[in-house]
N, C-alpha and C positions, 0 to 999 in steps of 0.2 A: 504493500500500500504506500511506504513513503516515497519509492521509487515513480510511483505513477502522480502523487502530491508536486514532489520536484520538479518534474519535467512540466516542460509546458504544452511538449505534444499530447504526451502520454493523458497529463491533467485535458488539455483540449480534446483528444481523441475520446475521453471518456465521457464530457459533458458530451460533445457531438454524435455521440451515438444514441443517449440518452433520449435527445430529440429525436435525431432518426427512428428509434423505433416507437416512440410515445404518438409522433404524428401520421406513421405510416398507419398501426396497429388501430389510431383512434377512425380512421376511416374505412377500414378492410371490413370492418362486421357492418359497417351502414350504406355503402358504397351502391350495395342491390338497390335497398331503399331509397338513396335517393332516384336511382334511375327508375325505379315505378313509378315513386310521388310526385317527384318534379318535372321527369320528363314523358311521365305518361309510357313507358317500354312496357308491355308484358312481360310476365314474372317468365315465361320461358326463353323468351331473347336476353331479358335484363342477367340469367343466371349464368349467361354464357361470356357474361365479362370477363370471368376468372381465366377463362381461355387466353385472354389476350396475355397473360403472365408469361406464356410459351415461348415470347421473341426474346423472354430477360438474358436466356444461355446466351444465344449466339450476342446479343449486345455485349453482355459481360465477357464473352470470351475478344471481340473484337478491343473492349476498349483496355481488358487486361492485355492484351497484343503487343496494343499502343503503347503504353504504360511502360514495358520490359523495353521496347526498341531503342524511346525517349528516357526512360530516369521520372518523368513527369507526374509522380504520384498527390502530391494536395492542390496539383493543379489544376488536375484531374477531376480530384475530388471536388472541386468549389465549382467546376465548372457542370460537374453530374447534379451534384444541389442544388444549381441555378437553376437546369432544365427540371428539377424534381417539384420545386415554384413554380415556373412558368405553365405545368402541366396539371398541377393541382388547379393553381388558379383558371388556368382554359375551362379544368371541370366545371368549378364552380360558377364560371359565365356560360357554360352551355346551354343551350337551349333547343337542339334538337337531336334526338338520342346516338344517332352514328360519332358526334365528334366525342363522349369520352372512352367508348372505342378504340379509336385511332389514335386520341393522346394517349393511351395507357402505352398500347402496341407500339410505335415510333418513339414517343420522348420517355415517356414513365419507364420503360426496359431501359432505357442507356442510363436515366439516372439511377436507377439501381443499382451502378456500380458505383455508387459511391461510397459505400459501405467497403466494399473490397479492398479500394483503394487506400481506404483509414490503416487499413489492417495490413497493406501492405509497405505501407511509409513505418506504422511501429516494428514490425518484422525487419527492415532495412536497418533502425534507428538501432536494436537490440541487439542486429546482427553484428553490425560495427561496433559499438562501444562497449558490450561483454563477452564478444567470441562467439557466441551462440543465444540465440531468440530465448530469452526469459514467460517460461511460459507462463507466472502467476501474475506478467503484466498482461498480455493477453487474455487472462481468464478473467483480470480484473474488469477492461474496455467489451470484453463479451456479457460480463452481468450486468453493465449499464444498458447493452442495447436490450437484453431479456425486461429489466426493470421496465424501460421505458414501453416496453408488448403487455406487461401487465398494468403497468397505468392507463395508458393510451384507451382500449376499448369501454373504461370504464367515463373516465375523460369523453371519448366519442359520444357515448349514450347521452350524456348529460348534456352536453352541447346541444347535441341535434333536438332534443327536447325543451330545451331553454328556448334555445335562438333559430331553431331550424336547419335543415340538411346544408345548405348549402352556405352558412355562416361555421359549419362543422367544419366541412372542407377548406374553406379558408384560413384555418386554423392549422390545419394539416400543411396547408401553402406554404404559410408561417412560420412550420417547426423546420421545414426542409432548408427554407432560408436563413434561420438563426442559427442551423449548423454552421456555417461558414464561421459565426462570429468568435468562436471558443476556440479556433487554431488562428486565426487573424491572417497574419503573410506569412505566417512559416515557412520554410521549405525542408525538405530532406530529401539530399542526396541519397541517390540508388545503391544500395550493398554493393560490394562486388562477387561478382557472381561466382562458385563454387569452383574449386580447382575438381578436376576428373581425370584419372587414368585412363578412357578410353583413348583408342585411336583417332585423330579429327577424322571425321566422317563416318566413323564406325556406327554410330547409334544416329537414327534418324530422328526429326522431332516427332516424331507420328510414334514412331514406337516407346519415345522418353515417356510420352503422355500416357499410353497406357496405364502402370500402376495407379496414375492420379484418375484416369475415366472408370476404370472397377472401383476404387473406392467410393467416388463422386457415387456412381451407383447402386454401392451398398447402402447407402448414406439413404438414396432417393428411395430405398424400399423402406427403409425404419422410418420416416420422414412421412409415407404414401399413409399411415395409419392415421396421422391429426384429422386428413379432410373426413375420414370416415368417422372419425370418431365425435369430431364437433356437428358433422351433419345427421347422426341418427343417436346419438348418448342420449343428448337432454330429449330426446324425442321420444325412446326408449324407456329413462327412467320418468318422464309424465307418463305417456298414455298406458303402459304394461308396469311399471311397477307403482304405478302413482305414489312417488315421492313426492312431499312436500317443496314448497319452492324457496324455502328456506334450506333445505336438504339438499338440494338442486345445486342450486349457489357453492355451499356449499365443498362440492364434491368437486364440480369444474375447478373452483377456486385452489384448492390444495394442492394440488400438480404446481403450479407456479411455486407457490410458497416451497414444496419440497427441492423443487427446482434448483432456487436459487442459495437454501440452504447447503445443499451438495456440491456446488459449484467451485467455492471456496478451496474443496477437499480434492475435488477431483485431479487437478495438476501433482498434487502430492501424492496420491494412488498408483498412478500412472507412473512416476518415479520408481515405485515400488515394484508395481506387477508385472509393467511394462503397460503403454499404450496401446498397441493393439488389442493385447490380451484384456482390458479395463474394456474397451470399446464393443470386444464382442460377448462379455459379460451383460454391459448393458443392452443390446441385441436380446438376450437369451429372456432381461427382464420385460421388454416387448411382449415378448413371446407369452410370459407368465401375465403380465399385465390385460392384453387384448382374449386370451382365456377365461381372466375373471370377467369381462363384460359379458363374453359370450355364454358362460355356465352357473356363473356366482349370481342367479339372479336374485339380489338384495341390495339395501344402501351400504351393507359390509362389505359386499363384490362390489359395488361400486367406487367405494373408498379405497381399498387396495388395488385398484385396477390403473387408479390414479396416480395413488403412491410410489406405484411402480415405474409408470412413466416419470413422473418426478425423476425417480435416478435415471432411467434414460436419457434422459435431458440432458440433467447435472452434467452427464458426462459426457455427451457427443455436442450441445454447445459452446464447450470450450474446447475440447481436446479436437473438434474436428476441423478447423480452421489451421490449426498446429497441426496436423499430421498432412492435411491437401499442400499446404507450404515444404514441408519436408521432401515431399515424393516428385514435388518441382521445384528443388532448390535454386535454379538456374534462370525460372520465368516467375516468382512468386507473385507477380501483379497476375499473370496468367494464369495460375492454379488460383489464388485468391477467387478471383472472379470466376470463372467455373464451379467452384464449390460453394457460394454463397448466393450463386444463381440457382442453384440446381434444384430450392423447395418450389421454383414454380413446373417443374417437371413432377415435382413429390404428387403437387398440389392436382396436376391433372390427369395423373395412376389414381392416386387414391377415388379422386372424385369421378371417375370413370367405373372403378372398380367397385366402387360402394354402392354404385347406382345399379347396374347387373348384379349385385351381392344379394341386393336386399330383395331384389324382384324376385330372383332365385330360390335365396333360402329364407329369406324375413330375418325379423329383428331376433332374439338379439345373436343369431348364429354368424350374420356378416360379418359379425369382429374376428370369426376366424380367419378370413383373409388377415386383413392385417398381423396376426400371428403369425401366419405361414412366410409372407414377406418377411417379419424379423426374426426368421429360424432362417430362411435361405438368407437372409445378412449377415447371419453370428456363424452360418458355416463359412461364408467366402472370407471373413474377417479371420475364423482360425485360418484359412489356407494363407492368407496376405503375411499375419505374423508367424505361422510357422516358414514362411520363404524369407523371412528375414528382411521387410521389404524397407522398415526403418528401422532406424536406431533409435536406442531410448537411452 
């Protein structure tokens, strides 16, 4: 913690994520809504917004590209935050339903690398001046952006109800643009990049990338379980278990809280057991977590179903930004951005897959998908750390 108090990036990169995720998060649960209310969209076109999330890979992988070519990482970043304003704000003056659409797809995916970008100036800054990436500052600037996902939706609710959907969104505008304020002109130089034993030209980039695209996709299977589970849980525990909505609250609620309590601890684990091995641990808790929804039908399966994710969290929140950086020591703006892009790919497996799940088998057995997805990730995770694919 004093290490991240000292610096001014470290202190700036943690306020600026803060925002990032408190303004993204406060629009993502009301976003549908306004495109029914305001612009009149049917709930079946308006559903199909989340699709536009699809163009954020190839964005984030072009502008991490850039990033590696140039050295050009918070300028990068102030310039993705500008477009994250400018796009918010377009929302909130739209007025007929195709144009927030097309801002999410063109602008909203390229400012979404602005997150990667953060993460890849403190990776450079860590790299240089202690030999090797300090992960508990890392894990530090990762519970600011988780913080700011559990404030934010509560923040949205209230807004859009006070002042209305589209005085919400501008708030969201708002927080995109005050990121810039917390790094000011910083710059930081680009690490220098990894000495290698190979032969020049002996490894292609196409094949370097490999270990970073299986993990990325391990990632995207444990990842594919939230849309299933925020679009049929509370749907699940009202209408079939009729929990209380105090009970309700509740139960969603405690996964963060565990969350973020784990977090802390998780860098120190991973010291101990090793990182991979910690990673497909949490995998296996998936596994046991998406089980309890499917068979524990109670508010006690409900609670430990949560709990469970909790530690899933704790641990692939932090440690999975650390480990995509490791597996492309050489392009780190490029693996940043791929691996921080890659929940809007999570975002539309899950949401695809829940939707055939549930027509299939009903409630609440679809949560076995999602479990089978984090058993096939905790195996490909043991085969990654038994091939020795980082160091710890």
């Amino acid at each position: 913690m004093s290490d991240v108090v000292a610096s001014p990036l470290f202190r700036g990169a943690t306020m600026a994520m803060f925002l990032s995720g408190l303004g993204t998060s406060a629009a993502a649960p009301q976003i549908v809504l306004f495109l029914v209310r305001e612009l009149g969209t049917p709930l079946p076109v308006a559903s199909l917004y989340y699709l536009t999330s699809i163009a954020a890979p190839i964005a984030g992988y072009m502008v991490g590209r850039y990033s590696d070519r140039t050295g050009i990482r918070l300028g990068l970043f102030r310039a993705c935050a500008l477009l994250g304003f400018l796009g918010w704000a377009a929302i909130a003056l739209s007025n007929v339903l195709w144009m927030p659409f097309v801002i999410s797809a063109v602008i909203l995916s390229l400012a979404g690398a602005a997150t990667s970008q953060i993460f890849t100036a403190v990776h450079d800054e860590l790299s240089r001046h202690n030999g090797k990436a300090n992960e508990s500052v890392v894990g530090i600037i990762r519970m600011a952006l988780t913080a700011g996902w559990i404030v934010g939706p509560v923040l949205g609710a209230w807004l859009a109800a006070q002042y209305g959907l589209r005085a919400m969104i501008w708030v969201t505008a708002a927080c995109w643009l005050l990121q810039i304020i917390p790094l000011g002109t910083l710059s930081v130089p680009p690490a220098s990049k990894p000495a290698t034993q190979d032969t020049p030209g002996q490894r292609s980039p196409g094949r370097e990338m490999v270990p970073l695209l299986a993990f990325t996709g391990l990632f995207v299977l444990v990842y594919a379980g939230e849309p299933i589970k925020y679009g049929f849980l509370l749907l699940y525990m009202e209408e079939t278990l009729k929990l209380d909505p105090a009970v309700r609250g509740a139960v969603i609620g405690i996964q963060p809280f565990i969350e973020l309590m784990i977090m802390p601890f998780s860098v120190v684990l991973a010291r101990k057991v090793g990182t991979l091995r910690l990673m497909w641990l949490a995998a296996g808790l998936g596994v046991c977590a998406n089980l309890c929804f499917a068979f524990w039908a109670s508010a006690a399966g409900m609670f430990a179903g949560q709990i469970l994710m909790g530690g899933v969290w704790g641990v692939f929140m932090v440690l999975g930004i650390i480990v995509a950086q490791r597996l492309l020591p050489g392009a780190v703006a490029t693996a940043s951005a791929i691996f921080m892009s890659s929940t809007a790919l999570s975002s539309a497996l899950g949401g695809a897959a829940g939707g055939l799940g549930v027509a299939a088998v009903g409630l609440p057995h679809v949560f076995v998908l999602p479990a089978v997805f984090a058993g096939v990730a905790a195996i490909g995770l043991v085969a990654m750390a038994k091939a020795g694919m980082i160091r710890d």
